[in-house]
N, C-alpha and C positions, 0 to 999 in steps of 0.2 A: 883298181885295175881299169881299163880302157876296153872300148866297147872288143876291138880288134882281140887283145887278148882274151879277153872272155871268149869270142866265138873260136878263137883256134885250141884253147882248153877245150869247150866244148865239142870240139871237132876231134880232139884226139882221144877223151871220153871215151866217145859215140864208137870210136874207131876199136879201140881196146873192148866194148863191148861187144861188136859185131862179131870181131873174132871169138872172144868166150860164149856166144850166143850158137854161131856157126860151128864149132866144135861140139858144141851141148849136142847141137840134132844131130852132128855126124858120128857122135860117139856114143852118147847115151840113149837118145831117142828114136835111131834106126829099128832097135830088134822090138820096141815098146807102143808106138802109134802106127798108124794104118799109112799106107803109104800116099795118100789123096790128102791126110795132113801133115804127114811129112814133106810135101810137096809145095803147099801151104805156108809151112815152117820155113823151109829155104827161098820161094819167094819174099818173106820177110826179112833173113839175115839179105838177100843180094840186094832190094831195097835199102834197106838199113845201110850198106857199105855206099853205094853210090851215093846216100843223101848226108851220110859222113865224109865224104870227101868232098860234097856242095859246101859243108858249112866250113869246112877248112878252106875252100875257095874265096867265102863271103870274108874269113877273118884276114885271109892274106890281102884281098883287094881292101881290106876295109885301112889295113894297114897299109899299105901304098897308097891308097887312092884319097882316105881322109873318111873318117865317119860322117856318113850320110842318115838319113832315116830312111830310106829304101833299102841301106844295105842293111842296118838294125832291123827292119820289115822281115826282108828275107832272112836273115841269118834267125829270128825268130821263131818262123814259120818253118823254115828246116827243121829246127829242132820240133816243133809242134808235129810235123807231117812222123818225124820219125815215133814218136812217143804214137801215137793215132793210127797210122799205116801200118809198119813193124808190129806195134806192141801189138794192136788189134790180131793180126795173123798169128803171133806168138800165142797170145792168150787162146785165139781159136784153135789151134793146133794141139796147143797142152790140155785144154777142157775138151774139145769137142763140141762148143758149142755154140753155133752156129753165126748166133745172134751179137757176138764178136765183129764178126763181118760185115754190120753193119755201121759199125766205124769208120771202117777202112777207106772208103771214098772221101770221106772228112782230109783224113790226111794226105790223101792225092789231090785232093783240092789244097791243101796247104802246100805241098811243095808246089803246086803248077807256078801258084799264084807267086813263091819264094822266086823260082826261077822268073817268070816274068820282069818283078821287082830287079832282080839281080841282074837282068838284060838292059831293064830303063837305067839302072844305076847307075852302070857301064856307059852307055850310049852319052848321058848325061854328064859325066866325067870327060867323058873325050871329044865331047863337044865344047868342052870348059877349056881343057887347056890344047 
């Protein structure tokens, strides 16, 4: 399969997971955690959803526009920030513990950086043709 495809599987994954993640907190885990991690928790599915609909971005430009390594960069690092960002909040949420949290800026460093990428990418392309 091609880089494009992979990141748009990955992108509808990610997407199909948000939604059963965001359902878990609104269903199962309102009457059961504290609501400062419940809070937590849905900071990471809205996270989660917007950096799913980044990487669905990178696989569509990737497919239009022609694989790049800036776009493979970013569509990478999407998925890394998600894993890092997300999970880290998720897992703080469902444990309680604390130390979770110190992930989390790992994967806001990772999407900054994806988005960056994904802007020079762009710029780089339409300066080409």
């Amino acid at each position: 399969m091609n880089t494009a495809v992979n990141f748009l599987i990955a992108g509808c994954i990610a997407m199909m997971a948000g939604v059963a993640f965001g359902a878990f907190g609104a269903h199962a885990l309102r009457e059961h955690i504290a609501p400062d991690l419940l809070a937590v928790y849905q900071t990471g599915v809205a996270y989660h959803f917007y950096h799913s609909l980044g990487l669905l971005s990178v696989g569509l430009t990737t497919a239009f526009a022609g694989r790049s390594a800036l776009l493979t960069w970013a569509g990478a690092l999407m998925i890394a920030g998600l894993l890092l960002f997300s999970g880290s909040l998720y897992l703080l949420a469902l444990t309680g513990i604390r130390t979770f949290g110190a992930v989390t800026p790992l994967g806001g460093l990772a999407w900054i950086t994806a988005w960056g990428l994904f802007a020079l990418a762009l710029w780089r392309w339409h300066r080409k043709s």
